[in-house]
N, C-alpha and C positions, 0 to 999 in steps of 0.2 A: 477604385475610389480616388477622388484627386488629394494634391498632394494638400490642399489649401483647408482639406476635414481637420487637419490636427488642429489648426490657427481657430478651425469654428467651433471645436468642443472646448476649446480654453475659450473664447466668448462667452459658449453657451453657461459652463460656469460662471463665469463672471456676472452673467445677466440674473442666473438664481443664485450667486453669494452675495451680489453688493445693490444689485436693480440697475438700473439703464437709465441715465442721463437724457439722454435720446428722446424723438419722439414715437408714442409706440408703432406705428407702421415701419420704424428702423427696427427696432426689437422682435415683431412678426417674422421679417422680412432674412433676419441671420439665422432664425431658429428654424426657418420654411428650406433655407436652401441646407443647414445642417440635416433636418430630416430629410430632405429630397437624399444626402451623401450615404447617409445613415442603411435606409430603405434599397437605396442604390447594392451597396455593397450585402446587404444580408440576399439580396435579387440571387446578386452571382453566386453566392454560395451553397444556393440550394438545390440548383441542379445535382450535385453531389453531395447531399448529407440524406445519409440513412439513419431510419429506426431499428431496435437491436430488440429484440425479448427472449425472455428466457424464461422456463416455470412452465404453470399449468396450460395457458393458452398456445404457447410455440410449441408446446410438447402434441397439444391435440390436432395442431396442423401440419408438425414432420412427421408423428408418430412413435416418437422418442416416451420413453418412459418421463409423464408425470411429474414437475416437482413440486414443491409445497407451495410455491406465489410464483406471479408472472414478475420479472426485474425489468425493466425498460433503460436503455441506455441509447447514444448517438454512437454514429462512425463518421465517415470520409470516405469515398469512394475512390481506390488508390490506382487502380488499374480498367483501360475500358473491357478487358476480359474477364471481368470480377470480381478480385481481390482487394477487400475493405479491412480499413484500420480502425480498430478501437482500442478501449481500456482492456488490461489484462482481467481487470476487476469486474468488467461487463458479464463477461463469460462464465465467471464464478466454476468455473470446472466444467461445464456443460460440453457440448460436442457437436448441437444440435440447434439451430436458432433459427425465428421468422425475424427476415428483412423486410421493411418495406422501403421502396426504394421510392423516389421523388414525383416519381408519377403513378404515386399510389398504388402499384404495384405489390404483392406480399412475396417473396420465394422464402426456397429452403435456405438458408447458408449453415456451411459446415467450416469446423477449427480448422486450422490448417498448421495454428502453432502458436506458442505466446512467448514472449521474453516478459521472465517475474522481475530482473532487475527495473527493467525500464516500465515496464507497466502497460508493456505492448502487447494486440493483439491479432494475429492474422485472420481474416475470413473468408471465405469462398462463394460466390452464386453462380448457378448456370445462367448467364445471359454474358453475351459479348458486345453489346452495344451501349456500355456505359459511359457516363461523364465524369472525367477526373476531374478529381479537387486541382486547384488554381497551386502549386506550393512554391513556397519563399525561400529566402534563405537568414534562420533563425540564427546565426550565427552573427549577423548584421542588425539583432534589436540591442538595444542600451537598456538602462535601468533609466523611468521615465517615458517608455514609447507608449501610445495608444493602443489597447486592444481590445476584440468586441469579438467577444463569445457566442457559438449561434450550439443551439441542439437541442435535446428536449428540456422541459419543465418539468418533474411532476408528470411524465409521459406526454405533457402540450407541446409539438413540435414548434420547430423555428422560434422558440425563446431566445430573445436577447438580454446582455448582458455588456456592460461595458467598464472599462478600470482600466490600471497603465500597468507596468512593468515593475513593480518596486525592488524586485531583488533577482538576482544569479546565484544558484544556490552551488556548494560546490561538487556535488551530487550531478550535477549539471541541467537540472530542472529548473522552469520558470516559475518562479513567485511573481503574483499578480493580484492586484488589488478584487476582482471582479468580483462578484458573488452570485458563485456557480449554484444549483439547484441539485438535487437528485434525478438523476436522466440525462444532466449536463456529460457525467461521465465520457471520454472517448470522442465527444465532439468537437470541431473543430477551433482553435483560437485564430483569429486573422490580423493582420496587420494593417496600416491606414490605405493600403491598395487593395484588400479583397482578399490577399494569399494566404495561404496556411502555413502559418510558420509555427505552428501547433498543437498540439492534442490535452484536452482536458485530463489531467492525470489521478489526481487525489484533490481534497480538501484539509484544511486545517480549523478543527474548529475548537471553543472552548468546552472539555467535558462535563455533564453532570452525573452524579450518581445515587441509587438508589439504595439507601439503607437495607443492612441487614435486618432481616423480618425474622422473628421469632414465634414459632408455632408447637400447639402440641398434641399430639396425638389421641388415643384414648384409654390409653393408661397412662396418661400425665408425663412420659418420656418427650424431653425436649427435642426439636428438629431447627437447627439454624440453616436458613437459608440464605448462603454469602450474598455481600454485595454484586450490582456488575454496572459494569460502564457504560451508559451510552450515549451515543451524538444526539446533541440538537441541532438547529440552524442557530447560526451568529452571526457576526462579522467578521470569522477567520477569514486568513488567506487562503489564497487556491494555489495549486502547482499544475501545472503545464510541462507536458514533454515536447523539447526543443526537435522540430520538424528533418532536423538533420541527421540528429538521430534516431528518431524515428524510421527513417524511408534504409539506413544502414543495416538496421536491424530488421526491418521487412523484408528487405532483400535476401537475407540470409535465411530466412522463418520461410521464407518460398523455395529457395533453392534445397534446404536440409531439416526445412521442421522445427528450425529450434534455432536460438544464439548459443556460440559456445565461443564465450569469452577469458583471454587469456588470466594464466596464473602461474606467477615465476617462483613462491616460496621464500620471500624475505620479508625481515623486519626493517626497512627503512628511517633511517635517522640522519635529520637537517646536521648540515656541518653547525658546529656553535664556534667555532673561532674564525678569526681573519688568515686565510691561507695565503700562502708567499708566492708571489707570478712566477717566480721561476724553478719551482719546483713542483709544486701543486696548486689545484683548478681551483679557480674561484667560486667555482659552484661544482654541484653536486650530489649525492646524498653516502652515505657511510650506512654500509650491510652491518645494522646490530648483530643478527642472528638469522641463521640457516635453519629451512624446517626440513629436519632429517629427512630423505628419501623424496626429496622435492628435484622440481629440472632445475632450479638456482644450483643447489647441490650435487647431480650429477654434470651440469655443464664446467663446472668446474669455481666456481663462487665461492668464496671464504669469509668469514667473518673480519668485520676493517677492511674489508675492502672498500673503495670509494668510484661509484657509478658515474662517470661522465658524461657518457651516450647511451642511450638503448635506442633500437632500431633506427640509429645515423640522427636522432635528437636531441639536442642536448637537456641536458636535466639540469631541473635547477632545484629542487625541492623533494621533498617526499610527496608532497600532494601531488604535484603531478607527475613523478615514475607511479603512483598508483594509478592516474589516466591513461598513460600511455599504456601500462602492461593493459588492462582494460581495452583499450582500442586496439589492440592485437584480437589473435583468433588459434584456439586450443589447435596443437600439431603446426603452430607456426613455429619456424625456424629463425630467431632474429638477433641480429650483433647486436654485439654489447662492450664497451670500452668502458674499464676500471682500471681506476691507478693503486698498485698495491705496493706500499713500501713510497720507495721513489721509479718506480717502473707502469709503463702504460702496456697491459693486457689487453688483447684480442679474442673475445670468446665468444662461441656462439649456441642461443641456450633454444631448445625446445619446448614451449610454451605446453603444459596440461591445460585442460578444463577448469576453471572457477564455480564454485559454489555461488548460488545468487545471495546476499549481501541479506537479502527482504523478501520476501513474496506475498504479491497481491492476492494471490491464486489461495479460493478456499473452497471448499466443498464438503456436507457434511452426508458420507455415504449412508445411503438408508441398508438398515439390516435386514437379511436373509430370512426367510422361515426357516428354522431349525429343521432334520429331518424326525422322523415321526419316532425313531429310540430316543435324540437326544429330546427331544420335545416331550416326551414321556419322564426321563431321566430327569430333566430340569421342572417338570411339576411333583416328581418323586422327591426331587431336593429343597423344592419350595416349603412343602408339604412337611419334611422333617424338619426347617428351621422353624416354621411355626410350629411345631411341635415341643421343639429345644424353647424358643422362645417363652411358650404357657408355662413349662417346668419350673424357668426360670422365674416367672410372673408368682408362680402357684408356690415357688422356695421362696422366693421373696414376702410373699404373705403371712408363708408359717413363722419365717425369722420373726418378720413385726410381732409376731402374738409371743414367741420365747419371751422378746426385746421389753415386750409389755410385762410379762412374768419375773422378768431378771430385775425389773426396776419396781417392780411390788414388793418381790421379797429380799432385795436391800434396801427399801426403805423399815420392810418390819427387824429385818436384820441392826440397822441402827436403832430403832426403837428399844430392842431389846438392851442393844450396848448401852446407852442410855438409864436404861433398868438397872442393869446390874452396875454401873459406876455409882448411881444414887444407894444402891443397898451396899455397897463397899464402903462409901461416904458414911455411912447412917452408921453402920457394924463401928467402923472405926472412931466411933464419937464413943459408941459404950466401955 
C-alpha cells in the first residue's frame, strides 16, 4: 500500500467529522482513490489468510471425536510447506482442525504446538505450495500508526476493520482502537504497506452479568443458581500479538513443540535512592529475595545484591530484567554482573522453565462411561441418597406434627397457669 493511505484516512475523517469545503467531485474523487488503497491492500493479504474450525463440522471432516459447536477463527499462512499461525484461543485444546485455505480449498490441519503466554498457535497442512503472509517488523510501529484488520466475521471471511495504535502494553502486546468481531481471532493486523506486523490476540470488552436466579424444587427446598459473567460486543479495545514475537515463538513451537521461557527465581526491586558514580551503578535492580531452590540460588545470588547486566545487557529496572529473563530460553546458561557490597561479581546462572503467567488454552473434557460395577455402584448410591433423602423429608413431617402438638399443649399448659393464679387470687381475698 502506498505510503500517501495514512494522509488519505486522516482526510477521509475529516470529510465524515467536519464535511468538505470542496466541490463534491473533490470529495468523490479522495475517498475513490482511499478505497482503491484500502481494497488494494486487503487484495494482498488474502492470498494467505486462512479459515480455522473447530467442533462438530471439522470433527466430521478429520474424523476426530465430535465437539459441542463448530468455533470459527482466522490464521496467516507462515510457511510455504504449511505451517499457519493463529490464536492459542482458536484451538480451544483441540488437536484436529479444517483449513480452508484461499482458494477455497478445505485440508486437515493438525497442533503442532501453542505458547499460552503469548497467545500463539502453531498448525500444520499437507500441501507445499503455499503463500506466505507479507511480515513487517512490529518493533517499528508507534502509538498512533494505521492498522486494518482482515479475517473472519461472524465466520464472514475477508472482514475488515480499521483503528490505529493507541497503546504498548507492557506485556508487550498491541492495544488497538479497531473493532475486532468473533472469528477476527488469529487473524492478521497489517500495517499501511500490506505487512503483518500482527496477530489478533484477545478482546477487551465491557462485562454484563446475569443475576442470581432463585428456584425451588418440589418440596420447597431452595436451589441458588450463582451468577456468571459474560461478554457482549462494545467498544472495547482489541490486543494484537507483536509479529516479532510472534515468528520467535513459532520458531521454537516447530523446532520442540513448545516455548520454554526463561526463570531465574528472584524478587526484583527498583533502586529508590541516588547512587554515587564512583562506587555504585546508576541503574540497576536490588534481589529483594531468593526463591529457595531456584537457579538464582544455586548460581550463587544473594539477597542485596544489586543486578547490573544480565546476559551482557544492562538493566535498568525490574520491569525489564523480567523481559530479558523472559527473552532467555529454560537450560540457557547466561552472565550476570552484580555489585555486592562495594565488589562487581561475575556469575553465571542456568535458566529453568517458567510457568506461563495466563493461559488462553481451555477445554472442557467430556466424561467417560463409567464401567458397568461402577455404573451399578453409582445407581446403587444414587438410589440410597434418595432414600436418605425421604427419611429425612418423612422425619421432617413427623417433627411438624410433634411441633404442632408441643404448641397446643403449652398453650393449654398456660391456660391452666392462668386458672390456677385467678383461684390463688380469689382464695387469698377470703
Amino acid at each position: 500500500m502506498r505510503p500517501r493511505s495514512t494522509i488519505l484516512v486522516g482526510l477521509a475523517l475529516c470529510v465524515s467529522a467536519f464535511g468538505w469545503t470542496q466541490a463534491p467531485h473533490a470529495q468523490r474523487g479522495v475517498l475513490a482513490s482511499l478505497e482503491q488503497d484500502i481494497t488494494s491492500l486487503v487484495e494482498s493479504v488474502k492470498p494467505s489468510l486462512v479459515t480455522i474450525e473447530t467442533g462438530s463440522r471439522a470433527a466430521a471432516e478429520t474424523g476426530a471425536k465430535a465437539g459441542p459447536s463448530t468455533f470459527v477463527g482466522s490464521g496467516i499462512i507462515y510457511s510455504r510447506d504449511g505451517y499457519i499461525l493463529t490464536s492459542a484461543s482458536v484451538v480451544s485444546g483441540k488437536k484436529s482442525f479444517r483449513i480452508t485455505l484461499p482458494d477455497g480449498r478445505a485440508l486437515t490441519g493438525k497442533l503442532v504446538g501453542t505458547d499460552d503466554e503469548s497467545n500463539l498457535a502453531v498448525l500444520k497442512v499437507d500441501d507445499g505450495h503455499l503463500v506466505p503472509a507479507r511480515l513487517g517488523n512490529s518493533d517499528s510501529i508507534k502509538v498512533g500508526s494505521w492498522l486494518t484488520v482482515v479475517g473472519n466475521s461472524y465466520g464472514l471471511p475477508n472482514a475488515v476493520a480499521l483503528g490505529l495504535v493507541n497503546g504498548l502494553r507492557e506485556d508487550g502486546f498491541i492495544q488497538m482502537s479497531a473493532n475486532v468481531s468473533p472469528g477476527n481471532s488469529g487473524g492478521p493486523v497489517l500495517d499501511t504497506y500490506g505487512r503483518v506486523i500482527g496477530l489478533v490476540a484477545a478482546k477487551l470488552s465491557e462485562p454484563t452479568y446475569i443475576s442470581a436466579v432463585q428456584v425451588h424444587n418440589d418440596k420447597m427446598a431452595t436451589i441458588t443458581i450463582p451468577s456468571r459473567q459474560i461478554e457482549i460486543p462494545s467498544s472495547g479495545i482489541s490486543l494484537a500479538l507483536p509479529i516479532n514475537l510472534a515468528k520467535s515463538a513459532a520458531d521454537e513451537i516447530i523446532r520442540s513443540g513448545t516455548v520454554r521461557r526463561g526463570y531465574l527465581g528472584i524478587y526484583p526491586q527498583n533502586l529508590q535512592v541516588k547512587l554515587d558514580a564512583s562506587t555504585e551503578p546508576r541503574s540497576g535492580v536490588m534481589v529483594a529475595e531468593i526463591v529457595k531452590g531456584s537457579p538464582a540460588e544455586r548460581a550463587g545470588l544473594q539477597s542485596g545484591d544489586v543486578i547490573v547486566k544480565f546476559g551482557g545487557a544492562k538493566v535498568l529496572d525490574a520491569e525489564q530484567i523480567r523481559k530479558l529473563i523472559k527473552s532467555k530460553r529454560a537450560d540457557e546458561a547466561v552472565p550476570v554482573e552484580v555489585l555486592r557490597g562495594d565488589q562487581t561479581r561475575e556469575l553465571t546462572v542456568t535458566l529453568a522453565a517458567a510457568k506461563p503467567s495466563y493461559s488462553y488454552i481451555w477445554d472442557i473434557p467430556e466424561a467417560e462411561p463409567l464401567p458397568p460395577t461402577l455404573q451399578a455402584s453409582q445407581e446403587r448410591a444414587q438410589e440410597y441418597a434418595r432414600q436418605v433423602q425421604d427419611r429425612a423429608w418423612g422425619d421432617r413431617d413427623e417433627i411438624s406434627v410433634l411441633q404442632d402438638k408441643l404448641q397446643s399443649l403449652s398453650a393449654e399448659v398456660g391456660r391452666l397457669s392462668r386458672e390456677l393464679e385467678k383461684l390463688k387470687s380469689e382464695k387469698g381475698k377470703e
